[in-house]
N, C-alpha and C positions, 0 to 999 in steps of 0.2 A: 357744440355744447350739449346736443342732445345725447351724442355716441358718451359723452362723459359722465354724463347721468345718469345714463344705463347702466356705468361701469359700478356706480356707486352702489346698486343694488345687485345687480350680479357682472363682479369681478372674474367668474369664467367665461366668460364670453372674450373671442380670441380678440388681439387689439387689429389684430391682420385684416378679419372681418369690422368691425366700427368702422377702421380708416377705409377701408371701400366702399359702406355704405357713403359716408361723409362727402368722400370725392366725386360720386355719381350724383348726392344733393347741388351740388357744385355745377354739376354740367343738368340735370333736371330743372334748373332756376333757368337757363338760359333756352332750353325743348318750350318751359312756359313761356317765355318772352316768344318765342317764333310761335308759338301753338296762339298768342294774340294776335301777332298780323296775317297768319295765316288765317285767321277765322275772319276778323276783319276783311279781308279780300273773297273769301269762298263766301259770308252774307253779301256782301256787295255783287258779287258776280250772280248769285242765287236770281241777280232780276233778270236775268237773258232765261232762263228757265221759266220763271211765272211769266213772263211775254208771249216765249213761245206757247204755254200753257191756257193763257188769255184768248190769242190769236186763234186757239184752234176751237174755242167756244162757239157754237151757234149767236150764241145771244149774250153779251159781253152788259156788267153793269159798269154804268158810267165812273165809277172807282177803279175799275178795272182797266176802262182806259187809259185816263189818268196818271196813271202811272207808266214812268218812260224809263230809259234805261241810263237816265244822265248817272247814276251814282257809279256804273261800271266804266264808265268813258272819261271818268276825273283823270287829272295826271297821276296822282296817288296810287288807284290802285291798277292804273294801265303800266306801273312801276312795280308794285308788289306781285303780278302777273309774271312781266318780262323779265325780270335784271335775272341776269345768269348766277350773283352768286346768291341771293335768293334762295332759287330753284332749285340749288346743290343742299342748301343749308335742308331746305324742308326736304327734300327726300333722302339725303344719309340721316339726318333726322326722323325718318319715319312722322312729320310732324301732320301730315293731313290723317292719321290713322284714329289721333285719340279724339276727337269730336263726331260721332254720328252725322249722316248727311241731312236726317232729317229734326235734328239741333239745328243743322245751319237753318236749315224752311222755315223750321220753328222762330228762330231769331229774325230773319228778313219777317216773317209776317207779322213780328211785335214791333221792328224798326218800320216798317209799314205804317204802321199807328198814329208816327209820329209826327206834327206837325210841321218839323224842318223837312222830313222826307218829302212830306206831300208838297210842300213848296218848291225845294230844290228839282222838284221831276216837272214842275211849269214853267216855274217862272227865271228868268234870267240869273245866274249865280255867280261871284267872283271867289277867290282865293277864302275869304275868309266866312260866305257861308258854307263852303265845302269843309275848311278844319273843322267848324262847329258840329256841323253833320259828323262826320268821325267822329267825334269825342262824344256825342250822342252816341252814336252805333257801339261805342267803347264803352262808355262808363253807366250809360242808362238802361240799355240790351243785352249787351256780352255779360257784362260784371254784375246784373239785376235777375240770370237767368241760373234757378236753381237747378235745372236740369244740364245746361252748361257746366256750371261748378261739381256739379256729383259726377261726369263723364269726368273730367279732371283730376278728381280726387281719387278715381278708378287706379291713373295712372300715377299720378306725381302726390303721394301722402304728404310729401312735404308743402302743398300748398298753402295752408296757413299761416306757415311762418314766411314763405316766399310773396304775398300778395301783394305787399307794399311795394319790393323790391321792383315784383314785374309790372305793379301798375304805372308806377313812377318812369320804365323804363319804355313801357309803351306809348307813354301820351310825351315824354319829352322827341318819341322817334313823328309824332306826328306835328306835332308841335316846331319840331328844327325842319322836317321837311318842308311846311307854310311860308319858315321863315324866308329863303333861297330863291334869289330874284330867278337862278335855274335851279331848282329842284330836281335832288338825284338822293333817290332813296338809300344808296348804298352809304353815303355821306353821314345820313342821318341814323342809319343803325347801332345799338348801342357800344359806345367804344370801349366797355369793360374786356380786359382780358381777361379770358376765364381761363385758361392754363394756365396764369400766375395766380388767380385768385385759386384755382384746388389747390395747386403747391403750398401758398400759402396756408390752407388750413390744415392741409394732411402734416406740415411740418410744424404747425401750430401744436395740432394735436397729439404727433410722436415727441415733442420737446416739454409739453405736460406730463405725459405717459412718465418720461423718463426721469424726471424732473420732482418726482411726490417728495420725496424728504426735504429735500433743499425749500421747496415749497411751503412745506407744515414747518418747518425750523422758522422761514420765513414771518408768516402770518398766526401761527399760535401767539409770539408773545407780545403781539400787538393786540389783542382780541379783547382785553382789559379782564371786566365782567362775567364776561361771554365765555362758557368753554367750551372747547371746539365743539364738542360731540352735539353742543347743544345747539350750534348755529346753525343756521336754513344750507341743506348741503347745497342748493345752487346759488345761494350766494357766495360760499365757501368756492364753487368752481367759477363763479364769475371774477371773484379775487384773484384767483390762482392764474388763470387766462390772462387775463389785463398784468398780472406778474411777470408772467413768460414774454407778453409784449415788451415790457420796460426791458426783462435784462437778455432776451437773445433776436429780437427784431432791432436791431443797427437803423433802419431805414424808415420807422413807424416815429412820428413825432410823439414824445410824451402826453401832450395835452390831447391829441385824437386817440389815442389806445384809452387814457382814465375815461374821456367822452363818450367814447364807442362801451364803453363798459357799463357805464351810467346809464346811456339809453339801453341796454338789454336788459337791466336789473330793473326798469322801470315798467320794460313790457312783458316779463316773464316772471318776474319773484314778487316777493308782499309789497304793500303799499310805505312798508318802512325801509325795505330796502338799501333804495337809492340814496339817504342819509348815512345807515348803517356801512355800505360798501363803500360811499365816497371820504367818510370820515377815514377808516381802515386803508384805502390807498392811498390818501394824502400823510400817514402816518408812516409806510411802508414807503412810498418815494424819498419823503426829506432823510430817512434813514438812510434808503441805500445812495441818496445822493453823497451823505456825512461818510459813506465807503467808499466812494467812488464805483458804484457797481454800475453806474449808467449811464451806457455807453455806444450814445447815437453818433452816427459821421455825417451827417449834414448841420447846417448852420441853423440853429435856433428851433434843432429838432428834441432839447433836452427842457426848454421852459414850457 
């Protein structure tokens, strides 16, 4: 959506260039998913460092001792360690590169702080204060650390619009791992295919591109009021998108393309929006249904 936005304001910019930026947003959503358990495991691991660090003190405070090395020895991340395909993922990934090592110190000495840490390093722990510690270390630590997010944003500009995406995907990997009477992380990694999901958008994107008149013939004489020129141009391309779903994705059920349309109009355009766009493609569907323009092949993928 964003490469089509840009076109709107400059139309010279080549489509060859957008649709590669697009496709590499596509595999950068997935670098941040690995760039969370990766960090996730490299704080966890950070306590064999401050041990050894401890250990070599003269005079050690009693905080100091205190602290043991149970968060590296959990099954979780003696899994995020070992599992071979892991390993392959973060280094053709280049994924330990984008967080500084002393982010990580930084983050272990604020998950330090934390009341489940200092307990989980005494006292006796089972499965389910280990998740909770994760999801501390994940969402009070990681995701609270504005020195973390700006090393991020270094690399992947698109993380604002990616956040949800990746947080949602990190805490259901840790979350399904708890679940598993044997826990096997690879199980638990997110099962999004991401070379269907570029395809699908690079061929979202070239079927808009080629598609503008058919489009504007489309949605002008639905607009009532409204003339084109004067409507909010990303609602105009959220219409036209959610368009291209109905009449060239066969495979996209009707009611998840208008859905998936609604929620983006709601967290990207005005506060009127999501009325204005959802009115305009409920007006645009019973049309092109009265043409028969819509034309899903699965069963009860056209209501």
């Amino acid at each position: 959506m964003q490469g089509l936005y840009a076109l709107e304001f400059n139309p010279d910019v080549p489509v060859s260039n957008i649709n590669a930026t697009l496709t590499q947003s596509v595999k950068d959503t997935y670098k941040l998913y690995l760039c969370m358990l990766n960090s996730i495991r490299e704080v966890a691991n950070y306590v064999w460092d401050y041990k050894t660090m401890v250990d070599g003190k003269y005079i050690k405070s009693e905080e100091e001792i205190k602290v043991t090395t149970n968060i590296a020895e959990t099954t979780f991340i003696k899994q995020l360690n070992n599992n071979s395909t892991l390993k392959k993922l973060f280094e053709n990934g280049k994924i330990t590169s984008y967080v500084e090592k002393s982010t990580i110190k930084n983050l272990f000495y604020e998950l330090k702080k934390e009341k489940e840490f200092k307990d989980f390093s005494q006292e006796p722990h089972n499965i389910n204060h280990e998740k909770r510690l994760f999801r501390i270390l994940f969402k009070k630590v990681i995701l609270k650390s504005d020195l973390f997010i700006s090393q991020l944003e270094e690399y992947f500009p698109t993380w604002p619009d990616d956040t949800n995406s990746v947080i949602n995907m990190t805490m259901a990997t840790i979350n399904e791992f708890y679940k598993l009477e044997q826990p096997e992380i690879e199980k638990c990694l997110s099962p999004v295919k991401w070379d269907e999901i570029s395809k699908f958008a690079s061929d979202l994107f070239l079927k808009y591109i080629s598609n503008q008149e058919e489009l504007k013939d489309l949605v002008v004489p639905v607009l009532n009021n409204w003339a084109a020129d004067r409507t909010n141009k990303l609602d105009m391309i959220i219409i036209k998108m959610a368009l291209i779903e109905l009449l060239y994705f066969p495979n996209v059920p009707v009611k998840v393309s208008i859905n998936e349309y609604i929620e983006i109009s709601k967290q990207y355009s005005t506060p009127k929006s999501k009325e204005f766009i959802n009115g305009v493609l409920d007006t645009l569907l019973k049309k092109l249904k009265r043409q028969n323009k819509i034309n899903k092949t699965g069963r009860g993928l056209v209501e």
